[in-house]
C-alpha positions as a Markdown table, in Angstrom:
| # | Residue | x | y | z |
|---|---|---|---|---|
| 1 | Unk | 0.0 | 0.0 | 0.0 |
| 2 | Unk | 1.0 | 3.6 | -1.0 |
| 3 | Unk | -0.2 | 6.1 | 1.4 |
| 4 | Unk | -0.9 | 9.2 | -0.6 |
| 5 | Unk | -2.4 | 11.9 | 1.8 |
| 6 | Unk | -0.3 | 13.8 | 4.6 |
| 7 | Unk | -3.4 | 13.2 | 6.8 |
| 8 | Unk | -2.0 | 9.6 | 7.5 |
| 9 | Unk | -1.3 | 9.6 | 10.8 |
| 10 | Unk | 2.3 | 8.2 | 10.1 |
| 11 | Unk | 2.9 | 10.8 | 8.2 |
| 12 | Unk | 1.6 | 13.4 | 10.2 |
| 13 | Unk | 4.1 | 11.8 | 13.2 |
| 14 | Unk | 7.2 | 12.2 | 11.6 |
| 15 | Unk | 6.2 | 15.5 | 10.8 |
| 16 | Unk | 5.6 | 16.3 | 14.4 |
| 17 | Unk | 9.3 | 15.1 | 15.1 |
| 18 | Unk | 10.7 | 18.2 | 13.2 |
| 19 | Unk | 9.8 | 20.3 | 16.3 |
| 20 | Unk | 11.5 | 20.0 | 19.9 |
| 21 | Unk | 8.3 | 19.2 | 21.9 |
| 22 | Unk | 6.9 | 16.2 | 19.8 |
| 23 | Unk | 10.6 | 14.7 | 20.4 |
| 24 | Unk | 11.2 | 15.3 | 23.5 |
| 25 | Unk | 7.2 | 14.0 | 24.1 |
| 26 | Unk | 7.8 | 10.7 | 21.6 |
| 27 | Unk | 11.0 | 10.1 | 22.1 |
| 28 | Unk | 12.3 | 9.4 | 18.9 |
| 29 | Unk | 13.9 | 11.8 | 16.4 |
| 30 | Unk | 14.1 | 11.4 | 12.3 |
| 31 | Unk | 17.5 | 10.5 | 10.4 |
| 32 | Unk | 17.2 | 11.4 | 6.8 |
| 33 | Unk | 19.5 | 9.8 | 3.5 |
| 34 | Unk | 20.7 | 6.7 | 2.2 |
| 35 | Unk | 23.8 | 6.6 | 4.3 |
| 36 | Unk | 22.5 | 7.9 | 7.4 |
| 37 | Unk | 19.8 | 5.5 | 7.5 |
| 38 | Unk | 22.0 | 2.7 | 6.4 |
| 39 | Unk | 24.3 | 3.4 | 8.9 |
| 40 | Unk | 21.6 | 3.6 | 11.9 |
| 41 | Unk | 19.7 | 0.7 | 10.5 |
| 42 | Unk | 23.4 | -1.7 | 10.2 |
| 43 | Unk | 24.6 | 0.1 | 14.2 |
| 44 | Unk | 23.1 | -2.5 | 17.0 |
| 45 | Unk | 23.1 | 0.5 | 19.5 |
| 46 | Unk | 20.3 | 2.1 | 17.6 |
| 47 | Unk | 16.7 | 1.2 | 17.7 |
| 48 | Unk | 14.9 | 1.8 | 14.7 |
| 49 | Unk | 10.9 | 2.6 | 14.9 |
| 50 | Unk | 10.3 | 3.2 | 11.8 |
| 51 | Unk | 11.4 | 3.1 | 7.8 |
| 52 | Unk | 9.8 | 4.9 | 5.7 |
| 53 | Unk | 10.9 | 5.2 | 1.7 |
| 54 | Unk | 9.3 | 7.3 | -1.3 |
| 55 | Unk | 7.2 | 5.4 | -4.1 |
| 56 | Unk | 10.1 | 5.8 | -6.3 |
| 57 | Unk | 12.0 | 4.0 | -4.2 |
| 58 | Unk | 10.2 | 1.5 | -2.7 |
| 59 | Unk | 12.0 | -1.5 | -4.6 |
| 60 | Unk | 15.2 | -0.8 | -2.6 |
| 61 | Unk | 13.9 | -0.8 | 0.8 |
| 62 | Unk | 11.2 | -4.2 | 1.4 |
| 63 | Unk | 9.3 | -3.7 | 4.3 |
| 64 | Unk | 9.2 | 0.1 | 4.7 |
| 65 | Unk | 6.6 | 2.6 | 5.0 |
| 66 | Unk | 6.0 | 3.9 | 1.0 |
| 67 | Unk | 4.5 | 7.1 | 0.3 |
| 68 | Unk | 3.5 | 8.9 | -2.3 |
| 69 | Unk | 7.0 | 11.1 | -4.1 |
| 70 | Unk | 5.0 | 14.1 | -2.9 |
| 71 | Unk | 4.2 | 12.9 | 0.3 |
| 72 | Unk | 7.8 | 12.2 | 1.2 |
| 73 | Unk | 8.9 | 15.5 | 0.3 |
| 74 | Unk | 6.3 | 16.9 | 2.9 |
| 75 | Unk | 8.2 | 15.3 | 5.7 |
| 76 | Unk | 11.5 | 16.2 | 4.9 |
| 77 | Unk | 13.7 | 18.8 | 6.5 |
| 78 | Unk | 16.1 | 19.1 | 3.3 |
| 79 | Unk | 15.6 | 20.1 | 0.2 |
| 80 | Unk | 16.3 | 17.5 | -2.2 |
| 81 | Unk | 15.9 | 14.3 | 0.1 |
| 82 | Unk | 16.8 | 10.8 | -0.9 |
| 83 | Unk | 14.0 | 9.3 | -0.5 |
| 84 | Unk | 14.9 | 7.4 | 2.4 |
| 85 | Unk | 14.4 | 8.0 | 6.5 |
| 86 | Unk | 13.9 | 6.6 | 9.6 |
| 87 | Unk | 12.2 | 7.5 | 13.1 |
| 88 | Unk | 15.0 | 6.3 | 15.6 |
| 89 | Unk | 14.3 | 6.4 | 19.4 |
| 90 | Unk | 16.4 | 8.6 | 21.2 |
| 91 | Unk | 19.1 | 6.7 | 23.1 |
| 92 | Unk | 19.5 | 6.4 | 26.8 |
| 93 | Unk | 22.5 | 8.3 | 28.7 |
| 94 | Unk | 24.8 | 6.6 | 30.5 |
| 95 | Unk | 27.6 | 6.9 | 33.1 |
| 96 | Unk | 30.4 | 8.7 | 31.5 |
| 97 | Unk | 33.0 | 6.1 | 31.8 |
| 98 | Unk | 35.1 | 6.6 | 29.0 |
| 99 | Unk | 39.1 | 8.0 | 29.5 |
| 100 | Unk | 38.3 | 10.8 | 27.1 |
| 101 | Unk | 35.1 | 13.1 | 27.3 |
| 102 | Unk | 34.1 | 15.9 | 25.4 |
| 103 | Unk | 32.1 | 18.6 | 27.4 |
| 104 | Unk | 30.6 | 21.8 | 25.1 |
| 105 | Unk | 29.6 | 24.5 | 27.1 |
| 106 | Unk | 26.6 | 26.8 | 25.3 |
| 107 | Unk | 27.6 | 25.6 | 21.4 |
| 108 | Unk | 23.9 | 26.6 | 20.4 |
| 109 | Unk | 24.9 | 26.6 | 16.7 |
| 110 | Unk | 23.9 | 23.1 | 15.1 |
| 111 | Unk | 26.7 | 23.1 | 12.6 |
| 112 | Unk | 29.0 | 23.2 | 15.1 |
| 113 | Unk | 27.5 | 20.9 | 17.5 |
| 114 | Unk | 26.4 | 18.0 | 15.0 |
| 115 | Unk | 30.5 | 18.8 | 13.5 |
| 116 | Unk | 31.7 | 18.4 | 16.9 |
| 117 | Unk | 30.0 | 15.2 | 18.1 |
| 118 | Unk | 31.0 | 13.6 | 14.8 |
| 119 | Unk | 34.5 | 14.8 | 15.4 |
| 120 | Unk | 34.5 | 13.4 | 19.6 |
| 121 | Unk | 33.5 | 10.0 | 18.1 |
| 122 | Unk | 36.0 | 10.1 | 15.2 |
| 123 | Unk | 38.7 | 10.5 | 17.9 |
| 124 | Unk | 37.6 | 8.3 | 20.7 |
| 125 | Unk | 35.8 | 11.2 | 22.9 |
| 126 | Unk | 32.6 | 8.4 | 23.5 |
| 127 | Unk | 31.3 | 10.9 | 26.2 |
| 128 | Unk | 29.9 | 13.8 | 24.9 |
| 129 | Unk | 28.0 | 16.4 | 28.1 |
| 130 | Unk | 26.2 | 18.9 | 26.7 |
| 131 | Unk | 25.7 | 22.4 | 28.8 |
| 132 | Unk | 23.4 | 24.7 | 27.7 |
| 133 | Unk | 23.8 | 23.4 | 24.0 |
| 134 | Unk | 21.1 | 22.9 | 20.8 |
| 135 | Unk | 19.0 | 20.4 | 20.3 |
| 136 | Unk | 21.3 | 17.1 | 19.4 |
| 137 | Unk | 18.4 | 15.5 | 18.2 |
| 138 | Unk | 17.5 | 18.4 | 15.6 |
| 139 | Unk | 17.5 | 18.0 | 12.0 |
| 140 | Unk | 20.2 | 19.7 | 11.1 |
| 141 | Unk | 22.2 | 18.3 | 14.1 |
| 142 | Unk | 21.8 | 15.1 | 13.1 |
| 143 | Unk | 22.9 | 15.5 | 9.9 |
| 144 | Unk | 25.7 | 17.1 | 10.6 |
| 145 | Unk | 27.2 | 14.8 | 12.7 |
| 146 | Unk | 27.1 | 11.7 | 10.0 |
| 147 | Unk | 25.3 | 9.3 | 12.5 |
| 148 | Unk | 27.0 | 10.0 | 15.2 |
| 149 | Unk | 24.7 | 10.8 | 17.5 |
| 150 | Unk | 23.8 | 7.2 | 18.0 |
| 151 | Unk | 27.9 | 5.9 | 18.4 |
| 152 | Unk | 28.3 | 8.1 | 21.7 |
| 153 | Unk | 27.1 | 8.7 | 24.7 |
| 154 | Unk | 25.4 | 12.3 | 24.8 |
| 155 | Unk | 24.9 | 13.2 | 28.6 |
| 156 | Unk | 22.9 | 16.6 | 29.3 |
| 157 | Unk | 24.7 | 18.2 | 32.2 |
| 158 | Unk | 25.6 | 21.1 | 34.1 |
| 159 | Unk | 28.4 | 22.6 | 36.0 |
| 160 | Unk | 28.0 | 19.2 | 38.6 |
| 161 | Unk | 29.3 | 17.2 | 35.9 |
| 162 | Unk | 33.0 | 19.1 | 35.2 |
| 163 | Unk | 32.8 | 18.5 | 39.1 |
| 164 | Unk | 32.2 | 14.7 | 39.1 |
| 165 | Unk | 34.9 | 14.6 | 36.7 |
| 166 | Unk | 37.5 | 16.5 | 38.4 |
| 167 | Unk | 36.8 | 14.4 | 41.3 |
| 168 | Unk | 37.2 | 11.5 | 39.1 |
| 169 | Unk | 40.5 | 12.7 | 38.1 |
| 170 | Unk | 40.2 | 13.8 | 35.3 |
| 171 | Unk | 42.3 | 17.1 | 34.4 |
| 172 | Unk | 40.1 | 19.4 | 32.5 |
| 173 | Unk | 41.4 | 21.8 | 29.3 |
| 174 | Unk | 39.6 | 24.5 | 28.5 |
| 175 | Unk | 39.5 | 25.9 | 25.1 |
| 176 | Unk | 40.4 | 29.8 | 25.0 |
| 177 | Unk | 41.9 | 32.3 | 22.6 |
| 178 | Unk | 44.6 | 33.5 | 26.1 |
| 179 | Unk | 45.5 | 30.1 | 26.5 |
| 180 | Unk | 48.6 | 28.2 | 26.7 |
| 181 | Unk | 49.6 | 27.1 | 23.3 |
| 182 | Unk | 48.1 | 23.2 | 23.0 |
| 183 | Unk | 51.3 | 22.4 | 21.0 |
| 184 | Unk | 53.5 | 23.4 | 23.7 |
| 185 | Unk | 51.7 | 21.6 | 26.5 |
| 186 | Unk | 53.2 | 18.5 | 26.4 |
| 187 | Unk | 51.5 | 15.0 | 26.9 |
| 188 | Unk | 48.2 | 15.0 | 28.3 |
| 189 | Unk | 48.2 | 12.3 | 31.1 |
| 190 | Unk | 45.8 | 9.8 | 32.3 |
| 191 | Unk | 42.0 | 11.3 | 32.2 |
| 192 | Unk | 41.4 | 14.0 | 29.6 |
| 193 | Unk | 37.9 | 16.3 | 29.2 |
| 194 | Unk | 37.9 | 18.9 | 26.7 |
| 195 | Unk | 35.8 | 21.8 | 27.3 |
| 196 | Unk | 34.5 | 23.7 | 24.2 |
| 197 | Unk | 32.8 | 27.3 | 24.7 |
| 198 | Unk | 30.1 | 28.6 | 22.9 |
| 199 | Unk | 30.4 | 30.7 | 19.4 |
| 200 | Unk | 29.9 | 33.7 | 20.6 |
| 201 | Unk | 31.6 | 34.3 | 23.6 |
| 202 | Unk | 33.5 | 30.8 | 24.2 |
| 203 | Unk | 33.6 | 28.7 | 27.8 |
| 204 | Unk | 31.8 | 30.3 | 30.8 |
| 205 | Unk | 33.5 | 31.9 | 33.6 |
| 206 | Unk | 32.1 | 29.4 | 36.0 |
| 207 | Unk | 33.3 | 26.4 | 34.0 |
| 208 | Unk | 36.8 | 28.0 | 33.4 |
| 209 | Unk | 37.3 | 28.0 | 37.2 |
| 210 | Unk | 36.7 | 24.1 | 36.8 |
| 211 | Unk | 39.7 | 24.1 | 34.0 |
| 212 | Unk | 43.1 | 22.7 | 35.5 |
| 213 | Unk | 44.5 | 24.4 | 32.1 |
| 214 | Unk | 43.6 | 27.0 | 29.5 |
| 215 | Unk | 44.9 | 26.1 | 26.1 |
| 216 | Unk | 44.6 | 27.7 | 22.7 |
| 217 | Unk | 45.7 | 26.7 | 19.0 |
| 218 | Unk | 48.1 | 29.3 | 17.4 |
| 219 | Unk | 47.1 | 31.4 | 14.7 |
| 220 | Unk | 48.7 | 33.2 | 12.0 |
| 221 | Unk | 47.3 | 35.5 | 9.2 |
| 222 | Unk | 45.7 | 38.5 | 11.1 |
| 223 | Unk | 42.8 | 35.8 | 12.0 |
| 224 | Unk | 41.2 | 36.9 | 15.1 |
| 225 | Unk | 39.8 | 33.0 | 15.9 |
| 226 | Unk | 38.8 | 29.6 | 14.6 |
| 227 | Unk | 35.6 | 27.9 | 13.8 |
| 228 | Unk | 34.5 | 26.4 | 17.6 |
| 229 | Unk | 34.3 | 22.8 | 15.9 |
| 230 | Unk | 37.8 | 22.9 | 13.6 |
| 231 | Unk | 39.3 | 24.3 | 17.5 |
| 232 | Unk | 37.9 | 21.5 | 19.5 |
| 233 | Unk | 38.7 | 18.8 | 16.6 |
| 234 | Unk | 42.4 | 20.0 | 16.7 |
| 235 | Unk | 42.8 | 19.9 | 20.7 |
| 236 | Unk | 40.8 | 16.8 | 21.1 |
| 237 | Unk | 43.1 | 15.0 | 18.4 |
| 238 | Unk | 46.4 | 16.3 | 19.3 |
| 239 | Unk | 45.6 | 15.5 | 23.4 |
| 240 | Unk | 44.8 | 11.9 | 22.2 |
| 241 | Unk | 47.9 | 11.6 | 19.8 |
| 242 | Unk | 50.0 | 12.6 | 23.0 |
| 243 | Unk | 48.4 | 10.0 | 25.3 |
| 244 | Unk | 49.2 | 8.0 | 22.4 |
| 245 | Unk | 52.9 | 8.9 | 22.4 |
């Protein structure tokens, strides 16, 4: 069967999960493309709700949900979709545990945040905490971080968690333009969290009282700063090389 009106009401549900509310209420948020989907649907950490494929595409996907081409387009975020997506329910948090951890501090801009989280699983930073951030489970987040937002563990916190950590022994760096050049810092030892500021006006005060050291990636070129993902990618892989070393 083809469902051909946006009255369905599974049509009119994944619609709903475009907006904050519904997936916060459901929880479940959409992933959207061939890759995306594939990658969620292939991951045994993710649990898949629903498929749902356009008419045009139905051949490829047995089993799905098929709309109507014009349908499918109506529940779409992009532009130009694939024809291909899945409602995904949002995965439990869970004790941060891992020997690397990634904490972002008010990065409201999805871009970055989606860019970041892919980054942090890229490099082994399983523990993602979240201050004060966007939505991870937005749209645009989700697509930015190529799946990743299934592969790690994304804890909401606050300023008790940078505590729990320090208590845990974990030695906190702090990502500033006045910093210590992260070049020049030597080996990061045992327990590493990487704090990563907001666009606007970078980490907090009260979390930079938390940081055991403020570093910051040199610049040449009459730049006045970097892109707050391309800064935390850089720190959080040259920290890990050095642990490596």
């Amino acid at each position: 069967m083809i469902i051909t009106s946006k009255d369905n009401k599974i049509v009119k549900y994944v619609r709903k999960l475009s907006q904050k509310k519904y997936r916060d209420e459901y929880g479940c948020f959409i992933v959207e493309g061939v890759r995306a989907v594939g990658d969620v649907l292939g991951y045994p950490g993710a649990e898949t709700e629903t498929v749902v494929v356009s008419e045009s595409r139905c051949g490829d996907y047995p089993g799905a949900v098929v709309v109507s081409d014009e349908v499918f387009a109506s529940m779409c975020e992009t532009e130009n979709g694939q024809g291909i997506l899945s409602v995904v329910r949002i995965p439990e948090p869970s004790p941060v545990t891992c020997d690397n951890v990634l904490f972002l501090d008010g990065v409201r801009d999805p871009g970055n945040l989606g860019t970041l989280i892919r980054t942090a699983c890229a490099a082994g930073y399983r523990d993602v905490c979240l201050r004060a951030c966007a939505d991870p489970f937005s749209g645009k987040v989700v697509r930015s971080t190529m799946s990743a937002v299934i592969k790690v563990n994304l804890v909401l916190s606050d300023i008790g968690m940078l505590l729990a950590l320090k208590s845990a022994g974990y030695t906190i760096y702090g990502a500033d333009m006045d910093g210590r050049n992260i070049f020049g810092t030597g080996a990061a030892q045992g327990k590493t969290c990487v704090v990563v500021g907001g666009e606007a006006n970078g980490i907090t005060d009260e979390v930079r009282t938390l940081c055991d050291e403020i570093v910051a990636i040199p610049m040449d070129g009459d730049i006045e700063s970097l892109n707050a993902a391309v800064s935390g990618g850089i720190i959080m892989y040259n920290l890990k090389f050095n642990k490596a070393r």
